[in-house]
Structures are given as structure tokens and as C-alpha cells.
C-alpha positions in Angstrom: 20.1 7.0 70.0 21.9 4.0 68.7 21.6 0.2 67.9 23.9 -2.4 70.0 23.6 -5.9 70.0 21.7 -7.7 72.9 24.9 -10.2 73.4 27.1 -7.0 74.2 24.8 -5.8 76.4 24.0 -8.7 78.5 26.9 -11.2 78.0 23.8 -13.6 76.8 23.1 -15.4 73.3 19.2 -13.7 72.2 17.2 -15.7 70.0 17.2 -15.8 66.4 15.0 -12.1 65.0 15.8 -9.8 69.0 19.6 -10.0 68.1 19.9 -5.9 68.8 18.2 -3.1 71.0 17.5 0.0 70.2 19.3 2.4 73.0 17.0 6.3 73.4 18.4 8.8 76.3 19.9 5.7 77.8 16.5 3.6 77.9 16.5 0.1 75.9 12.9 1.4 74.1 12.9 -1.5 71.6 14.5 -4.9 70.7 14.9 -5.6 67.0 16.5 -8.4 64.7 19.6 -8.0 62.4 18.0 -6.9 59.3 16.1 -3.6 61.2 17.5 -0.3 59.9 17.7 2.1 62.8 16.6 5.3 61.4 17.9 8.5 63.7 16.1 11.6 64.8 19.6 13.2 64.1 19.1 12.2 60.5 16.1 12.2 59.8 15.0 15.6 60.6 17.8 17.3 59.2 17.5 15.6 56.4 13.5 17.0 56.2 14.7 20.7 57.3 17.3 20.7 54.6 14.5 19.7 52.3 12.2 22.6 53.1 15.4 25.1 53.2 16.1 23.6 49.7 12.4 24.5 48.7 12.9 27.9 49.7 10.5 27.6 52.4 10.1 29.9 55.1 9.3 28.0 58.4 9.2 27.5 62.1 9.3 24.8 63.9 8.2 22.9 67.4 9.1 19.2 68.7 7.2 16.6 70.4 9.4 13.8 72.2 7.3 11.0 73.8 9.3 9.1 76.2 12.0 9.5 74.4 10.4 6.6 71.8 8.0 8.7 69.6 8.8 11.5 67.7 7.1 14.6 65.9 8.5 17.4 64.2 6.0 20.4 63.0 7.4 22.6 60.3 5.1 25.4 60.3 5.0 27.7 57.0 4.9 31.1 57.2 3.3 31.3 53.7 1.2 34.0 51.6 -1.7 31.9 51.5 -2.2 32.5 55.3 -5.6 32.9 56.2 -7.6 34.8 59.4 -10.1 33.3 61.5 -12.4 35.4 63.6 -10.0 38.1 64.0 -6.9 39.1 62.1 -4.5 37.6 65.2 -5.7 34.2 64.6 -4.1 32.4 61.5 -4.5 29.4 60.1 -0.7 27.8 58.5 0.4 24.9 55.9 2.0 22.7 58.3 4.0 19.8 57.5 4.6 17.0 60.5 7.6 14.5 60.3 7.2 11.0 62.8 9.8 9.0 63.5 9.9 6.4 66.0 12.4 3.9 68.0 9.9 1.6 69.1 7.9 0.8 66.2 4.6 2.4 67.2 5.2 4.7 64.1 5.9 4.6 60.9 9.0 6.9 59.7 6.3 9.2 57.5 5.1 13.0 56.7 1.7 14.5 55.8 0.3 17.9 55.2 -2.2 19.6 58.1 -2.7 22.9 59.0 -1.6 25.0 62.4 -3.8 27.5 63.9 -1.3 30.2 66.0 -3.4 31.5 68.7 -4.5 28.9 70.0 -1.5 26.5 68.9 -3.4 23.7 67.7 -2.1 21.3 64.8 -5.5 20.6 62.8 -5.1 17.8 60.9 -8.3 17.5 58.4 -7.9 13.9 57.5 -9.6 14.1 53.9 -7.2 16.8 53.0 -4.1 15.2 54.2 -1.7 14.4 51.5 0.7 11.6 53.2 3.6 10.2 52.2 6.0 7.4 53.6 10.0 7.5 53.6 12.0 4.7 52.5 15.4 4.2 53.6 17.8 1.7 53.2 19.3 -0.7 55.7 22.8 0.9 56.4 20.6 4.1 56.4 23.0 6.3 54.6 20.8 7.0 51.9 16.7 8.4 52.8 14.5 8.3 49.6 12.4 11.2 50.8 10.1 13.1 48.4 10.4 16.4 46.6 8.7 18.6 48.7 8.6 21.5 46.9 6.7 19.5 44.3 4.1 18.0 47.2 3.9 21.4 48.6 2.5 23.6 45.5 0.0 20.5 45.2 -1.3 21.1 48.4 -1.2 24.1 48.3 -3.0 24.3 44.9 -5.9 21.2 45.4 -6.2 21.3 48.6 -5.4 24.4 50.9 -7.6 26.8 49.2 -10.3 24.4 49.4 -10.3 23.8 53.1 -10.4 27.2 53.5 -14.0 27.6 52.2 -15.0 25.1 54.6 -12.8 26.9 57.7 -14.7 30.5 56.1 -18.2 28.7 56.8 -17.1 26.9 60.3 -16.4 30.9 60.9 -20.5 31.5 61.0 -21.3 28.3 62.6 -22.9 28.7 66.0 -23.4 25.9 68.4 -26.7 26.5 70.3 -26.5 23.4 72.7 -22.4 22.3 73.2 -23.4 19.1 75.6 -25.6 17.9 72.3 -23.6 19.0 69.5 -20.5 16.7 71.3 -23.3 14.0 72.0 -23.8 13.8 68.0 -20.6 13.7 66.9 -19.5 11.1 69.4 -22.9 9.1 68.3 -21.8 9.6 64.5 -17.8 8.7 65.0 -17.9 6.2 67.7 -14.8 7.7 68.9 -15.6 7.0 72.2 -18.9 6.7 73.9 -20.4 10.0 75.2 -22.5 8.3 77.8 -20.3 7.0 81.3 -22.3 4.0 81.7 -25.4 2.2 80.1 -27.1 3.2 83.7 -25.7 6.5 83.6 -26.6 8.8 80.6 -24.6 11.9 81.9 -21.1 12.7 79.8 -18.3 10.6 80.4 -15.1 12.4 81.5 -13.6 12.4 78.0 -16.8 13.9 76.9 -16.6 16.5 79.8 -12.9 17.1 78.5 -14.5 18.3 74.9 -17.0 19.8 76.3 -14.5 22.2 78.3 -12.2 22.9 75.8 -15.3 23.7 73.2 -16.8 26.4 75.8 -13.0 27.1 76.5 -12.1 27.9 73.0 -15.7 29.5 72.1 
């Protein structure tokens, strides 16, 4: 990726505030004034993995590019405090997930969640999440990021060994009636609505969608 000005691109003047554009895979993804600092992948995540090496953390990792304009980096912990669900193949991880972004649709951030391996789903268990934001300055040579290693034994400490009580009693939790129990939630969240139409009670295809995956996964 890389910044060029809109005037070199085009042979045009741009107005004052879309003087540059931000350049992904060879795509224009986002058009940006003078004072935006460009922030990356290539930087960023090193800069993040060299954090976690420096903390003496043992990880793996997996990469989510969306349209070449979003960005999400997993480091996965293979840490002693792993824990078993069900059976003794399915783990559940510390996970840590970097986003960066060209087109402004994210923030340049991290938070804590956790990764479950069999079924290789990031759970992210929003009142646990402990997230933090990464300054940087304009000429981005320099990333103020946090010190890990002090964030992780936090989490680790308040909150992992917590949510695990709660993962040990979702272990002997049995749902009787699926169709209902999605029906509820959906009521309770207002994620989206359950029903397809005011005329129509029956699930809507979103809520078919959970609805497969929960018997899927059961």
C-alpha cells in the first residue's frame, strides 16, 4: 500500500482536505487530506508480532484481508492456561486481534478474545474484552503501542480465569427447543429481527442461518 497525491494521479487540482489517495493491491480504497497518517499493514503488524516475541509469547497466527481495505490479524497463544471444552481436542486460547484499515472503516486498534481450535471460531465476549487503541504519529515512524506483556498477565489474571467458569457452566447447558432459544435472544438483543415479516412469523433467513450452525455445531 501507499499514499500518492490525487494531482499526480490524475493531472487535476483536488479540493482542499482529498489532496491524497490511499493506493491497496493497486485499488484507490480511500481519498484522504494532507494531514492523514497512512499507517501500513507492513508496519504495523510487525511491529505487534515483535511485541508478542518480545513478551516471550508463544503464538500462531491467521489473517483476514477484506478487499484489500480491512484488515485482521489473530495471534493465537498457545498458553498454559488452555482450557478443554466437551472433549480434550477442543481448546479454548487467549487470543489477541490486531485491525488495521485503509479505508477508515476501522480504527488502527487490539483487544483480547478467545479462539476455540476445533471449530476455529474467534469468540469475542465483549464484557471481558480488554481493548486498547494505537497512536501513531503523522510521518508514522514511530507507533506508541502498549506493553503487552503487561496487558496480557492482566487478562490473563482478571479476566481469563473468570470466563472460564462461565465457558465450564455453558459446558452443561442444554437447549431443549433451538428455533426458541434463537427466538429469545434475537427478542432480547434486537440484533436483527427473528420474524421475516410482520405477516410472516416463520424465521427470517438470518435466523435460519443460526439456527443451522447451532444444530451444526451441537
Amino acid at each position: 500500500s501507499e499514499m500518492k497525491s490525487l494531482k499526480s494521479l490524475t493531472q487535476m487540482e483536488s479540493r482542499r482536505g482529498l489532496e491524497n489517495a490511499i493506493i491497496s493491491n493497486g485499488k484507490i480504497v480511500n481519498v484522504v487530506s494532507n494531514s492523514y497518517g497512512h499507517i501500513p499493514n507492513q508496519l504495523f503488524f510487525k511491529k505487534a508480532e515483535e511485541m508478542l516475541t518480545d513478551a516471550q509469547l508463544n503464538f500462531h497466527k491467521r489473517t483476514i484481508n477484506k478487499n484489500d481495505r480491512s484488515f485482521i490479524t489473530d495471534f493465537i497463544i498457545d498458553d498454559k492456561s488452555q482450557f478443554t471444552v466437551k472433549n480434550d481436542e477442543d481448546l479454548i486460547l487467549p487470543m489477541l486481534r490486531f485491525k488495521n484499515s485503509y479505508d477508515g472503516s476501522e480504527k488502527t486498534s487490539g483487544h483480547f478474545g478467545f479462539y476455540r481450535e476445533v471449530c476455529s471460531n474467534g469468540l469475542h465476549v465483549s464484557q471481558v474484552e480488554i481493548e486498547f487503541s494505537i497512536k501513531y504519529s503523522k510521518n508514522n515512524t514511530h507507533l506508541i503501542m502498549p506493553r503487552l506483556k503487561n496487558l496480557f498477565d492482566k487478562f490473563l489474571t482478571n479476566e481469563f480465569y473468570t470466563i472460564t467458569k462461565n465457558f465450564d457452566k455453558m459446558k452443561e447447558f442444554k437447549i431443549i427447543d433451538i428455533q426458541e432459544f434463537v427466538k429469545a435472544i434475537l427478542h432480547r438483543t434486537k440484533l436483527f429481527r427473528y420474524e421475516c415479516s410482520d405477516k410472516n412469523s416463520g424465521p427470517s433467513k438470518k435466523s435460519r442461518e443460526v439456527i443451522e450452525i447451532l444444530n451444526y455445531e451441537a
